[in-house]
ZAPA-967769 format. One record per residue (C-alpha): x, y, z; residue in one letter; residue number from 1. Coordinates in nm, 3 decimals. Each point is the difference from the previous one (the first is absolute). Layout:
<pts>
+---------+---------+---------+------+-----+
:      xx :      yy :      zz : type : seq :
+---------+---------+---------+------+-----+
:       X :       Y :       Z :    A : NUM :
...
+---------+---------+---------+------+-----+
</pts>
This chain:
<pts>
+---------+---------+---------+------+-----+
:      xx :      yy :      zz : type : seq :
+---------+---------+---------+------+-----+
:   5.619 :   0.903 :  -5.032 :    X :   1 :
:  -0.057 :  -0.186 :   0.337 :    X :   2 :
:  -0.206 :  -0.308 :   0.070 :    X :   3 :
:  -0.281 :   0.175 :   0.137 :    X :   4 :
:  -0.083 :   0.252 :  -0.297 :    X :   5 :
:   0.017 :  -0.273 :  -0.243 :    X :   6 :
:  -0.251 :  -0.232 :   0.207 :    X :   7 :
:  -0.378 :   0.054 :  -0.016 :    X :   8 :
:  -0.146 :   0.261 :   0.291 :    X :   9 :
:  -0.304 :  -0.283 :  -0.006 :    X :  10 :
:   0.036 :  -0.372 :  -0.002 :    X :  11 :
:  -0.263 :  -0.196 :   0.022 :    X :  12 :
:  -0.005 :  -0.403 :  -0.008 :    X :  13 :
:  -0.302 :  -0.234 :  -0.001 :    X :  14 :
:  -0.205 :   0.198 :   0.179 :    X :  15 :
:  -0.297 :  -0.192 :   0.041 :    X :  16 :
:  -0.315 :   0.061 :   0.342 :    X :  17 :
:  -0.286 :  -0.171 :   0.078 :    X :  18 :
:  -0.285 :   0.127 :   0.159 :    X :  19 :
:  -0.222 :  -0.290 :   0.275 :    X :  20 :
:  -0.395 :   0.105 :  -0.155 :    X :  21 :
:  -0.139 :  -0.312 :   0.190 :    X :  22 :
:  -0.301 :   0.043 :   0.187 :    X :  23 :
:  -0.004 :   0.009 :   0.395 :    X :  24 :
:   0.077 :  -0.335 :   0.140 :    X :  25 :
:  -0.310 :  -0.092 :   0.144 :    X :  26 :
:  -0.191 :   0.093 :  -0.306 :    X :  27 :
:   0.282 :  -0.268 :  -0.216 :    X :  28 :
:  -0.059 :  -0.295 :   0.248 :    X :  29 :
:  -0.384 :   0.082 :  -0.020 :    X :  30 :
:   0.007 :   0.010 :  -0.381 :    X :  31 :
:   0.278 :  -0.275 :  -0.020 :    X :  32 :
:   0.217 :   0.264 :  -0.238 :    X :  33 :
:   0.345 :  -0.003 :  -0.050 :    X :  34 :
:   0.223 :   0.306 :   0.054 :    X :  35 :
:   0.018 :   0.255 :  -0.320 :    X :  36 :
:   0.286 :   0.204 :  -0.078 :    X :  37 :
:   0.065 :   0.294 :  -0.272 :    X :  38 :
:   0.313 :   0.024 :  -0.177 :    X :  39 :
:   0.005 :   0.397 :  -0.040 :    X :  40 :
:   0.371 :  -0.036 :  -0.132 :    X :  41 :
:   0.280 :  -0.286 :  -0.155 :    X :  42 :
:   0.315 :  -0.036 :  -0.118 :    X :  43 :
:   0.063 :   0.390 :  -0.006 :    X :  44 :
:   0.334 :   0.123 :  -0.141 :    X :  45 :
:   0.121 :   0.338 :  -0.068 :    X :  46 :
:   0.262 :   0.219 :   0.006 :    X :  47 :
:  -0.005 :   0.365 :  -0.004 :    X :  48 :
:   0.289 :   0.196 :  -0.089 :    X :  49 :
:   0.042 :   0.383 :   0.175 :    X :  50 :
:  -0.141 :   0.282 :  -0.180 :    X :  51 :
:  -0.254 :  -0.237 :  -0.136 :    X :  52 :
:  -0.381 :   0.011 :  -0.030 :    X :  53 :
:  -0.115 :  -0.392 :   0.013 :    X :  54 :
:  -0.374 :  -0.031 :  -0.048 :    X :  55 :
:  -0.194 :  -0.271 :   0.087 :    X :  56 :
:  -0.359 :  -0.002 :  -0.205 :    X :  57 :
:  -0.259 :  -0.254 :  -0.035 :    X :  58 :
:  -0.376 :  -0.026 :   0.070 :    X :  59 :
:  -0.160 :   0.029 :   0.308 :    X :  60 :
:   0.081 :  -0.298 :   0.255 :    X :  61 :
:   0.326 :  -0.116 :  -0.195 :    X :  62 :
:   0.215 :   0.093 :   0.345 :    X :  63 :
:   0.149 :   0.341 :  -0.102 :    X :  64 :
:  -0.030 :   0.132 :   0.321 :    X :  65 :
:   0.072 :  -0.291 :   0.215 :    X :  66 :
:   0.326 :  -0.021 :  -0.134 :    X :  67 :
:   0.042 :   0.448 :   0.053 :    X :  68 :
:  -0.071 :  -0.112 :   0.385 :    X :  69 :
:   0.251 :  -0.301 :  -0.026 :    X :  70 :
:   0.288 :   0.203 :  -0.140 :    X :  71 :
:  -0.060 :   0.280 :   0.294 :    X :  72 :
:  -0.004 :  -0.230 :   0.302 :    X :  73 :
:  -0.385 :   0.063 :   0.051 :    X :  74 :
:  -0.070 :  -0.347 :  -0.072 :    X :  75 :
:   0.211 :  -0.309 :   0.085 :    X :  76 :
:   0.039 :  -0.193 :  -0.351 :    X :  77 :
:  -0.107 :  -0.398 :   0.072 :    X :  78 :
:   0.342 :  -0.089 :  -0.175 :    X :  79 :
:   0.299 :   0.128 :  -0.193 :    X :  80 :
:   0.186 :   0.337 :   0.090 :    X :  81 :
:   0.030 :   0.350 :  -0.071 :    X :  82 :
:   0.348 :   0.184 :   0.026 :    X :  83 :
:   0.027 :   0.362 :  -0.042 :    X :  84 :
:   0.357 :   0.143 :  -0.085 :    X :  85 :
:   0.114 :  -0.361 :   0.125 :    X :  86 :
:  -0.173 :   0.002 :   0.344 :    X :  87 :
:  -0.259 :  -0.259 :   0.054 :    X :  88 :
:  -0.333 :   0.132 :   0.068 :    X :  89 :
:  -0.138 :  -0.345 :   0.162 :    X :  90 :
:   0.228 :   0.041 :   0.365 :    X :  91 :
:   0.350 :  -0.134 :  -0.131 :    X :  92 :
:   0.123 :   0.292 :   0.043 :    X :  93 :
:   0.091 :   0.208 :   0.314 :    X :  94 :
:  -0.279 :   0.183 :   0.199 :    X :  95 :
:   0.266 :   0.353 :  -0.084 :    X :  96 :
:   0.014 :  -0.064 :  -0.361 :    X :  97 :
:  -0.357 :  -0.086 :  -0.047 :    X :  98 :
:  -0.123 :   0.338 :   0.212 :    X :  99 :
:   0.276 :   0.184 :  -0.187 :    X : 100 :
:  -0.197 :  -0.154 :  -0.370 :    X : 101 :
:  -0.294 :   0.102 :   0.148 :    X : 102 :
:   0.050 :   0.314 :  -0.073 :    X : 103 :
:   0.110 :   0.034 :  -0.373 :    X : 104 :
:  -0.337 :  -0.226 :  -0.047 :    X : 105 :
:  -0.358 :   0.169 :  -0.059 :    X : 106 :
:  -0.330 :  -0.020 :  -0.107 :    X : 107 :
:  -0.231 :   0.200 :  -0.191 :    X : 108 :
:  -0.379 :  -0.149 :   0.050 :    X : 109 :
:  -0.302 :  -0.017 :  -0.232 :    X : 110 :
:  -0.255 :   0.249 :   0.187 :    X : 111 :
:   0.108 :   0.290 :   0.086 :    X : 112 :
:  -0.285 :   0.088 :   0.220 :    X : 113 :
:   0.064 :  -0.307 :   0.213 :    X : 114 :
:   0.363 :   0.010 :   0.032 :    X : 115 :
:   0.012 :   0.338 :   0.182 :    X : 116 :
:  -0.050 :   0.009 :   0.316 :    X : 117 :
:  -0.309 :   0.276 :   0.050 :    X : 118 :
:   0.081 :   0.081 :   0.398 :    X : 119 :
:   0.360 :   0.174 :  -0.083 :    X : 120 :
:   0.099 :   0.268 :  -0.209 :    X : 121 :
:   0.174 :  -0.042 :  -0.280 :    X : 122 :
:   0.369 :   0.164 :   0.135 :    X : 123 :
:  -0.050 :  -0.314 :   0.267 :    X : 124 :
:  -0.087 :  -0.267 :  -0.278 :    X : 125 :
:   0.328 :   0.066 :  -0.178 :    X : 126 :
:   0.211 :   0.071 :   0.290 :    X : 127 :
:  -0.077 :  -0.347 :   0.141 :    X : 128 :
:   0.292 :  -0.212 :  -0.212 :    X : 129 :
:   0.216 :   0.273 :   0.054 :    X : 130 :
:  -0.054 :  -0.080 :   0.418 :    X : 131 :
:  -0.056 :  -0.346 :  -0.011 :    X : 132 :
:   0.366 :  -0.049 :  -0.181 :    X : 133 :
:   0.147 :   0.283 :   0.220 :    X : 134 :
:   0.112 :   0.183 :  -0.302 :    X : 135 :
:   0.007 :   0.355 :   0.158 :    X : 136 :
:   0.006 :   0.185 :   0.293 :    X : 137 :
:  -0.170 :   0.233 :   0.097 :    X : 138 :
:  -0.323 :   0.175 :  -0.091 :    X : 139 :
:   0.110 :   0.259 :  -0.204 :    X : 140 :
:   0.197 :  -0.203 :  -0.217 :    X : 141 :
:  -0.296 :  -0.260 :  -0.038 :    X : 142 :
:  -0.219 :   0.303 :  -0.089 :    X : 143 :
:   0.221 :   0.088 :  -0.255 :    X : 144 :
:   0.056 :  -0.341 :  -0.176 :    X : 145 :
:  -0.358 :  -0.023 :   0.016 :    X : 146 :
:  -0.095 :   0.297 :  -0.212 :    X : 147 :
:   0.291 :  -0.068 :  -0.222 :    X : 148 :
:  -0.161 :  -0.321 :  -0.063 :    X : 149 :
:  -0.337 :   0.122 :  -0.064 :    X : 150 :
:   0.129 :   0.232 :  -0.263 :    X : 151 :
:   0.193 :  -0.262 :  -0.165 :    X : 152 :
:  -0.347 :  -0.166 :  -0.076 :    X : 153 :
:  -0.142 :   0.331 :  -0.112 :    X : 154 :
:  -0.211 :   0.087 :   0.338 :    X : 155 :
:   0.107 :   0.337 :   0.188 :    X : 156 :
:   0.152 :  -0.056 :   0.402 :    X : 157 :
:  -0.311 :   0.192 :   0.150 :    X : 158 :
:  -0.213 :  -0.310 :  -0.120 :    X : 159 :
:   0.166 :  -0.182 :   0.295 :    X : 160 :
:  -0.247 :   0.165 :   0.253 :    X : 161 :
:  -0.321 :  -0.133 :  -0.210 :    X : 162 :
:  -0.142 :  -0.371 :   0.068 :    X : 163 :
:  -0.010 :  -0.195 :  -0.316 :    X : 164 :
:  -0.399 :   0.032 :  -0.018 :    X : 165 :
:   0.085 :   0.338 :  -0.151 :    X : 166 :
:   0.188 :  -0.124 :  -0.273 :    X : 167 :
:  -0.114 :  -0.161 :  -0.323 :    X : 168 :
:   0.110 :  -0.353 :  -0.143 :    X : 169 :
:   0.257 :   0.063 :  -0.185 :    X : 170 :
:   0.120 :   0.258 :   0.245 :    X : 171 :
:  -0.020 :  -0.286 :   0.304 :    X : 172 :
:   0.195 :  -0.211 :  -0.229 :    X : 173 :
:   0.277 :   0.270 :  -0.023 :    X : 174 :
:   0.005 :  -0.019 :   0.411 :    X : 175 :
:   0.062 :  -0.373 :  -0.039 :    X : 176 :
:   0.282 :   0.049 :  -0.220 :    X : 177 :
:   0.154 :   0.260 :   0.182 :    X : 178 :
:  -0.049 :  -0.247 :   0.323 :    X : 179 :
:   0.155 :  -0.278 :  -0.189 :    X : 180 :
:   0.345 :   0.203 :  -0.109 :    X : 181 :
:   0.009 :   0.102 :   0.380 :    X : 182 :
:   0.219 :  -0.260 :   0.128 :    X : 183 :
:   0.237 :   0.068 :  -0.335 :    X : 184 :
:  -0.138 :  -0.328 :  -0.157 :    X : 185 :
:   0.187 :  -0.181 :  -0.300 :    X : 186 :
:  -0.266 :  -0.227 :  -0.050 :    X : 187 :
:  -0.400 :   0.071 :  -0.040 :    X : 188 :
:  -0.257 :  -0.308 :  -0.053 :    X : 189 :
:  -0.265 :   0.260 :  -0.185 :    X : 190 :
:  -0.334 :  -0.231 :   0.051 :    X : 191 :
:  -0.248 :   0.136 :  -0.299 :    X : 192 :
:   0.049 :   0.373 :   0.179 :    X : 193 :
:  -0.197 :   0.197 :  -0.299 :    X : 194 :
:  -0.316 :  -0.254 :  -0.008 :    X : 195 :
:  -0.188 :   0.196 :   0.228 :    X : 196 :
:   0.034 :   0.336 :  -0.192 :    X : 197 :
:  -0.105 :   0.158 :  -0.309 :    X : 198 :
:   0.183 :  -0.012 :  -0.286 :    X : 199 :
:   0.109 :   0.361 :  -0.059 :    X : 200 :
:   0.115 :  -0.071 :   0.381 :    X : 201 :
:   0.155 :  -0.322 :  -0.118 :    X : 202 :
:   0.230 :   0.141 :  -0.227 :    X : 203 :
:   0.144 :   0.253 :   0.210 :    X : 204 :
:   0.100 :  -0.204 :   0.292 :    X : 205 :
:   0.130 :  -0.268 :  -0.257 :    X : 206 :
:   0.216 :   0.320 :  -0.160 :    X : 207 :
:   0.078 :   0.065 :   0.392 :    X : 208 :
:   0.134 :  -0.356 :   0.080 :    X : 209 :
:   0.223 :  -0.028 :  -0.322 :    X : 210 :
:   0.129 :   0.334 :   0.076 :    X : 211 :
:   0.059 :  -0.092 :   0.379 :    X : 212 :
:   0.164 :  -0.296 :  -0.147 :    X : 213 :
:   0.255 :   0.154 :  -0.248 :    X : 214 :
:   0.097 :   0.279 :   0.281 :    X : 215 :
:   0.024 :  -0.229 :   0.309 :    X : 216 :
:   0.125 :  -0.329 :  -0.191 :    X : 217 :
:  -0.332 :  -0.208 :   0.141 :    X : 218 :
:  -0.071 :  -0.364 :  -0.097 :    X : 219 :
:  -0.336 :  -0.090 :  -0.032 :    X : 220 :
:  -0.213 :  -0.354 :  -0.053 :    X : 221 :
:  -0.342 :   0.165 :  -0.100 :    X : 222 :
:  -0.333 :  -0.185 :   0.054 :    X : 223 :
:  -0.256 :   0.040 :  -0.277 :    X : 224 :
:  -0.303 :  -0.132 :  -0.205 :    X : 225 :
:   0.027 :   0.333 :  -0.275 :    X : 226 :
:   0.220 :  -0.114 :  -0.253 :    X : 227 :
:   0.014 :   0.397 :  -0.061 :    X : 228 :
:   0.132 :   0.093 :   0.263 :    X : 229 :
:   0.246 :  -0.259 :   0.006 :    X : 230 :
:   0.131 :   0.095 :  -0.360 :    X : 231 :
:   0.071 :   0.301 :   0.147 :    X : 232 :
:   0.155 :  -0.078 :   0.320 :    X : 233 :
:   0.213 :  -0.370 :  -0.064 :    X : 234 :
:   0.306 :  -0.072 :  -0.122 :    X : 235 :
:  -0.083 :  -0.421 :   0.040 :    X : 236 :
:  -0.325 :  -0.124 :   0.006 :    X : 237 :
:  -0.078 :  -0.323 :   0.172 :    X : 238 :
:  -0.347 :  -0.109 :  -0.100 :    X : 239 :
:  -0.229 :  -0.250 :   0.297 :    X : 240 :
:  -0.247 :  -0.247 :   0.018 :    X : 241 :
:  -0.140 :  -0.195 :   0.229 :    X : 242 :
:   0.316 :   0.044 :   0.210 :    X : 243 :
:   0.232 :  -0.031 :  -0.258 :    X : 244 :
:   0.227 :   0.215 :  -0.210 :    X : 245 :
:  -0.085 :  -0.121 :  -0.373 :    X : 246 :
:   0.242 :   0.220 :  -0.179 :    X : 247 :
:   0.275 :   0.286 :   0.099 :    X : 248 :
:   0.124 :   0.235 :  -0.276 :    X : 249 :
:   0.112 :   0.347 :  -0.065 :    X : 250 :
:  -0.283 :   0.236 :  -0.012 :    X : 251 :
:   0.020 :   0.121 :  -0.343 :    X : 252 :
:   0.091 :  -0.386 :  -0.120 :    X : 253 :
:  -0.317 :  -0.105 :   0.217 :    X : 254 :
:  -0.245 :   0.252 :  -0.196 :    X : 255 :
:   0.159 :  -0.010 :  -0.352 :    X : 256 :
:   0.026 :  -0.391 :   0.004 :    X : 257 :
:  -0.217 :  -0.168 :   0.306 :    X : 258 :
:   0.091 :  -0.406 :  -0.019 :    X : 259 :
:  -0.243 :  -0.158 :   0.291 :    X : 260 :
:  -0.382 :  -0.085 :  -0.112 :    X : 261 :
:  -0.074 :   0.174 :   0.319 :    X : 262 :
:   0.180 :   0.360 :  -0.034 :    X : 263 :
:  -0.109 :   0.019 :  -0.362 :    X : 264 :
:  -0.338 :  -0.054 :   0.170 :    X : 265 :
:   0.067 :   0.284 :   0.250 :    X : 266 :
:   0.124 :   0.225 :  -0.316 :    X : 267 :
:  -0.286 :  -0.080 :  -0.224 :    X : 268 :
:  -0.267 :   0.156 :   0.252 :    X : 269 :
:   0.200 :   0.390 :   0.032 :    X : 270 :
:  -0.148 :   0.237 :  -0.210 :    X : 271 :
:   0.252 :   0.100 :  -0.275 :    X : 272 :
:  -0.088 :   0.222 :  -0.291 :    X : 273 :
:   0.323 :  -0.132 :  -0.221 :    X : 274 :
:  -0.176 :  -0.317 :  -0.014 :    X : 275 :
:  -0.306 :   0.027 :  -0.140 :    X : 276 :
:  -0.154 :  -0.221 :  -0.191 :    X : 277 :
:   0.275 :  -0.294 :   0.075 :    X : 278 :
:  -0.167 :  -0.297 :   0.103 :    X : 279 :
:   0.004 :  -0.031 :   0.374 :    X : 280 :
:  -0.029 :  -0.307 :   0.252 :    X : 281 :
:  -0.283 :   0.010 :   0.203 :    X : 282 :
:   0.013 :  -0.009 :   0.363 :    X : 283 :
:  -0.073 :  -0.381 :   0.086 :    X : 284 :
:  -0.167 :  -0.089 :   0.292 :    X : 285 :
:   0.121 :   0.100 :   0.413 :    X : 286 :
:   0.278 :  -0.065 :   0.217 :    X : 287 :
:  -0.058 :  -0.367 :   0.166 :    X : 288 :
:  -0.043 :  -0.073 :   0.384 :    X : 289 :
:   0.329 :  -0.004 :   0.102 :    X : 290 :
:  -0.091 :  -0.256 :   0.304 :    X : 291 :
:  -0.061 :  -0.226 :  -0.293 :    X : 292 :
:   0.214 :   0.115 :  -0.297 :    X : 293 :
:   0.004 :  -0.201 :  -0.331 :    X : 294 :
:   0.276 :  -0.296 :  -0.054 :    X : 295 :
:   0.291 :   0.132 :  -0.214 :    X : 296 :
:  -0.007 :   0.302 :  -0.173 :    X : 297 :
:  -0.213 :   0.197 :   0.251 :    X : 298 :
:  -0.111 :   0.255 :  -0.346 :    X : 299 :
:  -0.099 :  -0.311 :  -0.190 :    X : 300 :
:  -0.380 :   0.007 :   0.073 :    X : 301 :
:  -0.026 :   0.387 :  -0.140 :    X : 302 :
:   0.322 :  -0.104 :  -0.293 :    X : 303 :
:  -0.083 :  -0.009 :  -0.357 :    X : 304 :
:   0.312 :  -0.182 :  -0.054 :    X : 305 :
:  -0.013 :  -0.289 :   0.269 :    X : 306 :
:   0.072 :  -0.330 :  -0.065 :    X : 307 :
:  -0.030 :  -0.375 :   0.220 :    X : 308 :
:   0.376 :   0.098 :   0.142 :    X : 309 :
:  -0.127 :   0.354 :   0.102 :    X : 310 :
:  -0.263 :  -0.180 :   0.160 :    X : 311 :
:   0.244 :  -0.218 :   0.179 :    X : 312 :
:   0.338 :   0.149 :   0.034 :    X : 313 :
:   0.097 :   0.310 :   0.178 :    X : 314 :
:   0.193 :   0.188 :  -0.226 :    X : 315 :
:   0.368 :   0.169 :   0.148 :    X : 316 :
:   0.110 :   0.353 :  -0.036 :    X : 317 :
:   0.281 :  -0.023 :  -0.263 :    X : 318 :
:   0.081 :   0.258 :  -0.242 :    X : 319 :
:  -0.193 :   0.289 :   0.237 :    X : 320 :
:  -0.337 :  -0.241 :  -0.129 :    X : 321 :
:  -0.190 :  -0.295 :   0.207 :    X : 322 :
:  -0.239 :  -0.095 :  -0.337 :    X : 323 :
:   0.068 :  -0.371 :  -0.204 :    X : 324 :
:  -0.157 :   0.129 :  -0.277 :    X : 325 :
:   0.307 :   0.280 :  -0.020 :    X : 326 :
:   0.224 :  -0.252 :   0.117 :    X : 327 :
:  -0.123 :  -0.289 :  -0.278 :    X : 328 :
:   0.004 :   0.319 :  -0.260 :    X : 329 :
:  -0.405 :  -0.018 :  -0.039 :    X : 330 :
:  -0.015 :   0.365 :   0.037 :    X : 331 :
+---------+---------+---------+------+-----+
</pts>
């Protein structure tokens, strides 16, 4: 087997970005105020292996989908790198290779209603990768891959002449998936794409993207808050907060045996009929300001198991877990 099948499609290494929050200038000499910056993101390492479903999950604000826009290009990382089947998405690499990456690379978005374009039909909205990668010539032939792409995500080739305004949520969501396979992508950044539907409608474009992916051979790092959905859809699960991945584990090790104070948290608040009765933890407290995030720990203040080094001492990812109390054999 060579080199490059064994290696990870998705390295990632440190990957850490700050965002400048500080007010405008003349407001910070008037109000004698330093600068403020957010850390959305730090110390971020993963790999993901092809064929694999990575999901990232955590609460809202925890940097789940600054990282999706990191690993795509969208967003330049503050530090540390991102290298996708070896090539180095931060401009190490040659202009060719990095256009040529470009298009194995796409994303799905959260709103389907907002990522669509409503001025072009729908046979133009798909077609685009296929142009802007100069993947065909030829109208006929673009028609053609078109509405063989459209079926593939269970949509007919005469819905290419409608505008997506005719289309319902889960159906617009089907037009971004069949836009993202366009370019023959390897690798789709899938940022919490059901959110914004019903859950009937949830379920059947989840069915659609596993199926996509056993057919096609797609790797996917899926954005998500529903711990359901992510059961269904992840192979790893890397679990964030504040920034910060607190524990990475196999899906159904994650769910049968959750280690971090935090994801058994996260766990504790699903609904799940098998459970009841067993004694649950309550929900404790709200994410902090991350312009201002605690010392150590960042969970501590909302941890029922925090001690004066938890307080003091950020705690390192070893073992897939960043939590002293695991660590010190507490919990």
């Amino acid at each position: 087997m060579s080199a490059a099948a064994i290696r990870p499609l998705v390295e990632v290494r440190d990957l850490r970005r700050v965002f400048d929050v500080s007010k405008p200038w003349l407001n910070r000499v008037i109000e004698r105020e330093p600068k403020q910056f957010l850390t959305a993101v730090s110390d971020i390492s993963l790999d993901i292996a092809r064929g694999e479903t990575f999901a990232l999950v955590g609460e809202s604000g925890s940097g789940k989908s600054t990282v999706a826009r990191m690993v795509v290009g969208l967003l330049p990382p503050s530090a540390g790198s991102v290298r996708i089947d070896g090539i180095d998405m931060q401009g190490r690499a040659s202009e060719a290779e990095r256009q040529k990456l470009r298009r194995r690379i796409q994303m799905i978005f959260q709103d389907p209603y907002a990522s669509l374009n409503p001025r072009w039909r729908v046979d133009r909205i798909v077609a685009e990768p296929i142009q802007a990668f100069g993947l065909l010539d030829g109208k006929a032939a673009i028609r053609a891959r078109v509405g063989e792409l459209l079926t593939f995500v269970g949509l007919h080739p005469d819905d290419g002449r409608k505008y997506p305004h005719q289309f319902s949520g889960g159906q617009r969501q089907r037009i971004a998936i069949a836009r993202a396979l366009a370019s023959d992508s390897e690798f789709i950044v899938c940022d919490e794409p059901t959110s914004a539907l019903d859950v009937s409608v949830q379920a059947q474009i989840l069915n659609l993207m596993r199926d996509l992916q056993d057919r096609l051979g797609l790797t996917f790092l899926f954005i998500s808050h529903n711990l359901a959905v992510v059961r269904h859809m992840a192979t790893r699960i890397g679990v964030m907060y504040l920034g910060r991945i607190v524990e990475v584990a196999e899906s159904k090790a994650l769910f049968a045996a959750p280690r971090h104070p935090y994801t058994r948290m996260l766990l504790d608040a699903v609904p799940d009929l098998a459970h009841i009765g067993r004694r649950r933890e309550p929900v404790r407290g709200e994410i902090p300001n991350p312009i201002n995030p605690p010392t150590g720990c960042h969970f501590n203040p909302r941890c029922p198991h925090a001690n004066d080094r938890c307080r003091s001492e950020l705690p390192l990812l070893l073992d897939g877990v960043a939590c002293h109390a695991v660590h010190e054999g507490r919990i």
